[in-house]
C-alpha positions in Angstrom: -1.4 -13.1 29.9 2.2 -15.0 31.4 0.5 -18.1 30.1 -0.3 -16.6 25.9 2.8 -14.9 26.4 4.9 -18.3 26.8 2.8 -19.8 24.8 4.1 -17.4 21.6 7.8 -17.3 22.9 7.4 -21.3 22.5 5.7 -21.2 19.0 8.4 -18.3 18.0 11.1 -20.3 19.4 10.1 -24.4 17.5 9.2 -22.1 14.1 13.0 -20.9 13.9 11.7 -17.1 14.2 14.4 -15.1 16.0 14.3 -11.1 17.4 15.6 -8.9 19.0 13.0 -7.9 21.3 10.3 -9.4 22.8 7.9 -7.1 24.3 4.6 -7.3 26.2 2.6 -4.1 26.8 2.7 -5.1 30.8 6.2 -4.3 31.3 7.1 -0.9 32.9 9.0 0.7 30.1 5.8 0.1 27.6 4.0 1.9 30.2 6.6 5.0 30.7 6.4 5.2 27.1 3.3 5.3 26.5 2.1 7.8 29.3 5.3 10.2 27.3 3.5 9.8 24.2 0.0 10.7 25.6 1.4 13.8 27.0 3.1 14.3 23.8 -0.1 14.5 22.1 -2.5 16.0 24.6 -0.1 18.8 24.8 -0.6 19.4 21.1 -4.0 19.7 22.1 -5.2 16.5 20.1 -6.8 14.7 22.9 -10.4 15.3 24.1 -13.6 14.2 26.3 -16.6 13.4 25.0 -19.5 10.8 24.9 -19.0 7.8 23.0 -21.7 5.1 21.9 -20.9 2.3 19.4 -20.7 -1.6 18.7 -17.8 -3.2 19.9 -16.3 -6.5 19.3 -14.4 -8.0 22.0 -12.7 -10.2 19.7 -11.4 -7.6 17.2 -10.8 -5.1 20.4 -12.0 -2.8 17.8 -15.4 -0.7 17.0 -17.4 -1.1 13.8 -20.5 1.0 12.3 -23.8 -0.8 11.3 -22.2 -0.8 7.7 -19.5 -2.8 8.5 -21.1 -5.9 10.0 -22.6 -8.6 8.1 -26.1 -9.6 9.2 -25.5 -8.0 12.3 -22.4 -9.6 13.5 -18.5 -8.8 13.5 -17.0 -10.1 10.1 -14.4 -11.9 11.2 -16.0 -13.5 14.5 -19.3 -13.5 13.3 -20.7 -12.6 16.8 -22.7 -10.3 17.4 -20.8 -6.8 18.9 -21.5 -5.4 22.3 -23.3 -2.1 22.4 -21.0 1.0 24.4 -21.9 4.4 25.6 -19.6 5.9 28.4 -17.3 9.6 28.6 -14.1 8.8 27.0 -11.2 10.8 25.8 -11.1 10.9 22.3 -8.0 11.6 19.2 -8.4 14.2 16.8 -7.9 12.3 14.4 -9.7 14.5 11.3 -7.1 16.9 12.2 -4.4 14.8 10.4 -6.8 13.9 7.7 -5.3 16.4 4.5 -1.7 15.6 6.1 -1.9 11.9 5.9 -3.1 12.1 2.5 -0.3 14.3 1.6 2.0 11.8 3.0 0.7 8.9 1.1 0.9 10.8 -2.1 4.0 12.1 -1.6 5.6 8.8 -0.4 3.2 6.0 -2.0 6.0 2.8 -0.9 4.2 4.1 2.9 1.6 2.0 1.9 1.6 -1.7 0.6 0.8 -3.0 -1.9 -1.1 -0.7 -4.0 -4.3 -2.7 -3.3 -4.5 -1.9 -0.2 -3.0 1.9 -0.1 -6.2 2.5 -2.5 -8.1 1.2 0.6 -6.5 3.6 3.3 -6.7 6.2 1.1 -10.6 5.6 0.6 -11.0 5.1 4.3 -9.2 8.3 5.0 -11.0 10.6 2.4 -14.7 9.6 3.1 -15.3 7.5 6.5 -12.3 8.3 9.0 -13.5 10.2 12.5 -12.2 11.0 15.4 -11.3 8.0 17.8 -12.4 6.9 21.5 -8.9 5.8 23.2 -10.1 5.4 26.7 -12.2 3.6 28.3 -14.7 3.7 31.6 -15.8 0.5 31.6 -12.6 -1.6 32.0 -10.6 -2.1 35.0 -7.4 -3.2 33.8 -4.7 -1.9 30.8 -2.6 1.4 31.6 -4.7 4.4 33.5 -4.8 7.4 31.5 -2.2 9.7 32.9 -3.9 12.3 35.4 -7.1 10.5 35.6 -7.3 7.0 37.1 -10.8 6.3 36.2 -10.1 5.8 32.4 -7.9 3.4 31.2 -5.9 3.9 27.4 -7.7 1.7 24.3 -5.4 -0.8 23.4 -5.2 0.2 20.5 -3.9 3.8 21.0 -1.6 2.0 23.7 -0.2 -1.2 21.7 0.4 0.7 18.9 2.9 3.0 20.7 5.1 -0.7 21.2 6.4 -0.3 18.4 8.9 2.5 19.3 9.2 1.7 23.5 10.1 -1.5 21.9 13.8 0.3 20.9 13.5 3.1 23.5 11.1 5.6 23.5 11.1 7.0 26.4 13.4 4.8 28.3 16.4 5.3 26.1 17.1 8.2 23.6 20.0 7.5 21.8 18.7 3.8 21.2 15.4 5.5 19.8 17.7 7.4 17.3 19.4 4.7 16.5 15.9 2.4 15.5 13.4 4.5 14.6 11.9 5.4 12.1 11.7 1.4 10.6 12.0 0.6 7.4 9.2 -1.8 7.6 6.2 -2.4 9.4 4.1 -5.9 8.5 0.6 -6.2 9.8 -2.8 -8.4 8.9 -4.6 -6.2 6.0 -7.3 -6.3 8.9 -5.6 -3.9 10.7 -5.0 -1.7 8.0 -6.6 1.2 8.9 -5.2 1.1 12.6 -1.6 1.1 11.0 -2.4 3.5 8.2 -4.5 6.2 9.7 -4.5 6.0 13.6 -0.7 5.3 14.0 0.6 7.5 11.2 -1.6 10.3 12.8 -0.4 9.9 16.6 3.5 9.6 15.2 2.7 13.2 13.5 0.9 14.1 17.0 3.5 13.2 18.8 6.3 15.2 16.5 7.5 12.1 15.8 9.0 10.4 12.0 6.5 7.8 10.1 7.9 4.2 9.4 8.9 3.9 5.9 6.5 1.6 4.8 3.7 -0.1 6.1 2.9 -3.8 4.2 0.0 -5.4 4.5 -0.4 -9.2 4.0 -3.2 -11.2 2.9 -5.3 -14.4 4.4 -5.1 -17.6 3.1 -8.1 -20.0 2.7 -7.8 -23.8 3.3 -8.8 -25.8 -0.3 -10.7 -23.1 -1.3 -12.4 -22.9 2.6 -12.1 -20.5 5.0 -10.4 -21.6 8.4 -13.0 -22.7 10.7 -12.9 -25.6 13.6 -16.8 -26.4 12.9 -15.3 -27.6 9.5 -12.2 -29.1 10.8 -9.8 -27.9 8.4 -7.6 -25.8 10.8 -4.0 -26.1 9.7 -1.5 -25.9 12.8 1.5 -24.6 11.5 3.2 -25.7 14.4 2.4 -29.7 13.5 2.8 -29.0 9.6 6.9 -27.6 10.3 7.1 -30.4 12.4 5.8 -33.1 9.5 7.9 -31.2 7.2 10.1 -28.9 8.0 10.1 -25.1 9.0 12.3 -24.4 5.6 9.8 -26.0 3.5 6.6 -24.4 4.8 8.2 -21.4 4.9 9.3 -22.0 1.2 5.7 -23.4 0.2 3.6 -20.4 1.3 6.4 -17.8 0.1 6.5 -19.2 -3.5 2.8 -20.5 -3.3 0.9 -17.1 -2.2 2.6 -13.4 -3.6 3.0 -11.0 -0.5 0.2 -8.9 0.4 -2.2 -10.9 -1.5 -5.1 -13.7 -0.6 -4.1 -17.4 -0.8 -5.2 -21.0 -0.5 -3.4 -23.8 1.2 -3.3 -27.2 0.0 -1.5 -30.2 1.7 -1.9 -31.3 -2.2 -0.2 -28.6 -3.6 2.0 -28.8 -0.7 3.4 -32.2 -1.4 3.7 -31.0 -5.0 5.7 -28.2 -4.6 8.0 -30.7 -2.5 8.3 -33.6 -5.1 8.9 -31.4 -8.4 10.6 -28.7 -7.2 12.5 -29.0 -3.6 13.4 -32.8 -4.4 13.5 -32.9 -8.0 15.2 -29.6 -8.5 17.0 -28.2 -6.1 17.8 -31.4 -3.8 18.5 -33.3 -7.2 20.8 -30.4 -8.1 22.9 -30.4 -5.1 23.2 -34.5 -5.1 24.4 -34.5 -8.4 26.8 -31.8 -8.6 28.8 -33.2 -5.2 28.5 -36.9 -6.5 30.2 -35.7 -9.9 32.7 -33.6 -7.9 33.5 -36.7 -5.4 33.9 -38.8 -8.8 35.7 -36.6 -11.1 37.5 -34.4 -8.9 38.4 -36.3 -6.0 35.7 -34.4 -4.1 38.0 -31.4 -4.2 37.0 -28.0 -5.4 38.9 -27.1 -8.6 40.5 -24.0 -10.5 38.4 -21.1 -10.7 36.1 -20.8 -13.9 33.9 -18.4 -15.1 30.2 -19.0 -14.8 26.6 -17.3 -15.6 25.2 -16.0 -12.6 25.8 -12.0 -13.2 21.8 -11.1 -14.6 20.2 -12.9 -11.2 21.8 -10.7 -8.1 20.2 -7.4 -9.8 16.5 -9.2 -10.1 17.3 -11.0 -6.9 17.9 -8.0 -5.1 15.1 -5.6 -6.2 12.5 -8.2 -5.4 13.7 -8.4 -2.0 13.7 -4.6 -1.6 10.2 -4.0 -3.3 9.2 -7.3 -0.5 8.5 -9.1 -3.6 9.8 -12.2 -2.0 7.7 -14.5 -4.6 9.8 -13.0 -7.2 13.0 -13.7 -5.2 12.3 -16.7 -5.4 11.3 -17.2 -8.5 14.7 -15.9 -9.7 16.5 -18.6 -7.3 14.7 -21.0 -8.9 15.6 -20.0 -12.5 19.5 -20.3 -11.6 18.8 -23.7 -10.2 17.1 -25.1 -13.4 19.8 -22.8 -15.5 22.3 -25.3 -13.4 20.5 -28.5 -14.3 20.3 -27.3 -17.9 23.8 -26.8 -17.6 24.7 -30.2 -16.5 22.9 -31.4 -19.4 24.5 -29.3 -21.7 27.9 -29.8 -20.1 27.5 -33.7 -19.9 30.2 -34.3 -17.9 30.0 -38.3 -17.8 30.9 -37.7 -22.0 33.9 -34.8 -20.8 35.6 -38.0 -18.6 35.1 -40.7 -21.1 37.1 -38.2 -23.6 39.3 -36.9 -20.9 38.7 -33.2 -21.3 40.4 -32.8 -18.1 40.1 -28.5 -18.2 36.7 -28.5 -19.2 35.6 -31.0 -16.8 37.1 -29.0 -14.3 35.5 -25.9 -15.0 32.3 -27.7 -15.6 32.4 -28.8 -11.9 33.8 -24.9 -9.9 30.9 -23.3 -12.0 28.1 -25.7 -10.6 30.1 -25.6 -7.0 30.2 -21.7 -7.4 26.6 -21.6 -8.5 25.8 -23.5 -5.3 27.4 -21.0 -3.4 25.2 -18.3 -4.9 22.0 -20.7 -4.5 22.4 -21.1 -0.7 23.0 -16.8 -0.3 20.1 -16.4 -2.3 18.0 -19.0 0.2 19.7 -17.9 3.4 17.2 -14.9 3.9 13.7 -17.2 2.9 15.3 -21.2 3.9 18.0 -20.6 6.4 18.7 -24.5 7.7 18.8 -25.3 4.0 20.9 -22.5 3.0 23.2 -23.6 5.9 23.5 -27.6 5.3 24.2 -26.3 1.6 27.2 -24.1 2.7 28.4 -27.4 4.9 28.1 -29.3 2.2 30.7 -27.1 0.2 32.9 -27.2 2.8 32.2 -24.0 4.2 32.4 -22.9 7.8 29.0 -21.3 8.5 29.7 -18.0 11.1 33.2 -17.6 8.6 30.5 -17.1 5.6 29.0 -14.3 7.4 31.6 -12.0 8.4 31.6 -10.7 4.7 29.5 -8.3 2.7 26.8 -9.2 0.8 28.3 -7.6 -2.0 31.4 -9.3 -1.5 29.4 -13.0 -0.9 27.2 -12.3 -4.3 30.8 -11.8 -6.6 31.9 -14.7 -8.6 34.7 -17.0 -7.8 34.9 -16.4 -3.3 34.7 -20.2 -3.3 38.2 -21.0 -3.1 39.7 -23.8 -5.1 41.5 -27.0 -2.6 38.7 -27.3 -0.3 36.8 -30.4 0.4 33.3 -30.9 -0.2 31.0 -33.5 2.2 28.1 -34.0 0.4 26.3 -36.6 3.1 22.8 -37.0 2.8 19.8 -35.5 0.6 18.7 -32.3 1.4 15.7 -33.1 0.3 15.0 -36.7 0.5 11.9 -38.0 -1.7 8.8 -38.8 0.4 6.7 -41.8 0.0 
């Protein structure tokens, strides 16, 4: 466990993915926690003993019926499950059947996307039961409070981290301050364990449901499914470090919509770098400064009014709705509205014929629109967002001390400062 455990805070750590809190379900506040919560809910009267017998997948950690395996194995390990019988305490779950579908219909965002709320909504009218969370049989995980020959499910326990992660039990008034969250993103595999079970023990426990619940989608490898037997096991690990964590983080957000299924494709992937990170925005961002280093002493000029106004509305509802595909997609229509505007613009022909004014409004729109490119990458390309601010002369922690809706108005970049525009952001590969 110490060793997986590293092994994640290491793979965390080289893929640029920061938080708050780390938690493993070992430590001692987890485990205060979660014995509060099962008192919480066996007081309420929703926890039970009874005789449980059913095929279990070590893999999953989960149980399936005969109906959900596929000739006679677990469909994602395709091993066959282990058969169980013991006494275990058991979740009335059915109890909290007509209130979860209230809750879904009267707050369909708790669900995500719509695909998969249809699912849990299926799952939770016709096949939901009741739920084994103990277990005889194993001899490690957290003893169930008052009776040391039972220890929790992981499931029923693991899912409590995600409030003894900001204090349950351990610390009231940071609980207040973090839960409920806004968002909750799992594997659409564990759907119904996030949908049903942990909805269900929150309203157990007299405790408020996160907001929303989003569940993503798997991705296939050129057209395959992932599998070592076939060798086509991507590492994304090794692929950041051939590329860059910015650029497989931009390939998979623009290449495969949230929540749904997608393929990967070092093909596409070297695509989507050429035409559109090289030739579009990295072009963008080379020109611009070498035109502003040539025409304007590689100052910034006089303010100027540009276009930008439409894309912060789109911009910001697609990150809201976690239609991050659609974020994106708006970035790039301001970057090819700038290169269209250099085109238009022609500044080469406004030097020849000395249009001094116009030239220098030609040159703070693109610099200001550059501004606005790296805020709108920041949240999805962070080191590219950053090397773009440098590159406009802007001190990185300054940029951040403001608002968003101060960052997003036209004209913060201040006229006088010096640009560095150095190397490429996105140099062409061979």
């Amino acid at each position: 466990l110490d060793e997986m455990a590293a092994l994640w805070q290491r793979t965390f750590d080289s893929m640029g993915i920061s938080h708050d809190r780390f938690i493993r379900t070992t430590e001692a506040d987890h485990k205060m926690a979660v014995e509060k919560f099962w008192r919480a809910v066996e007081a309420k009267g929703d926890i039970y003993k009874g005789e449980y017998e059913g095929l279990y997948c070590k893999g999953c950690e989960a149980f399936y019926t005969e109906t959900d395996l596929v000739d006679g194995k677990c469909p994602l390990h395709l091993t066959p499950p282990s058969v169980i019988k013991e006494q275990n305490y058991f979740f009335r779950l059915t109890k909290y059947r007509d209130a979860l579908l209230e809750h879904i219909g009267l707050h369909p965002e708790f669900v995500a996307p719509a695909s998969r709320r249809n699912e849990i909504v299926s799952y939770i009218k016709n096949f939901m039961t009741d739920v084994s969370i103990s277990r005889q049989s194993m001899k490690w995980g957290i003893p169930v409070p008052g009776d040391e020959s039972h220890r929790i499910y992981v499931w029923f326990d693991a899912l409590i981290n995600y409030i003894s992660g900001v204090g349950y039990g351990t610390d009231n008034k940071q609980f207040e301050a973090w839960w409920p969250s806004d968002v909750q993103l799992v594997g659409k595999d564990i759907l119904k364990f996030h949908c049903a079970l942990w909805p269900a023990m929150l309203m157990s426990a007299g405790l408020p449901l996160p907001k929303t619940v989003f569940a993503h989608g798997f991705f296939t490898v050129d057209g395959q499914k992932m599998s070592k037997s076939l060798g086509n096991v991507v590492d994304p690990v090794d692929l950041a470090g051939q590329y860059s964590n910015d650029i497989l983080r931009y390939f998979l957000l623009r290449e495969i919509r949230m929540g749904e299924d997608g393929d990967f494709s070092f093909e596409r992937l070297r695509g989507r770098y050429d035409s559109e990170l090289a030739s579009q925005l990295g072009n963008l961002v080379h020109r611009v400064l070498t035109m502003v280093e040539k025409y304007c002493d590689g100052k910034i000029p006089e303010r100027a009014d540009g276009f930008i106004a439409g894309a912060w509305p789109a911009y910001q509802s697609a990150m809201e709705e976690l239609r991050v595909h659609d974020a994106l997609e708006t970035t790039w229509k301001v970057i090819q509205q700038a290169n269209q505007y250099i085109d238009q613009q022609a500044p080469w022909q406004l030097a020849k014929l000395k249009e001094e004014k116009m030239l220098a409004d030609t040159m703070y729109v693109l610099l200001e629109t550059l501004r606005h490119i790296a805020w709108m990458l920041y949240p999805l390309m962070p080191d590219t967002a950053e090397k773009l601010f440098a590159k406009l002369g802007l001190n990185v922690p300054k940029e951040f001390t403001q608002s968003a809706e101060v960052a997003w108005r036209w004209g913060e970049l201040e006229p006088g400062g010096k640009i560095e525009k150095g190397e490429p952001l996105f140099p062409r590969k061979e």
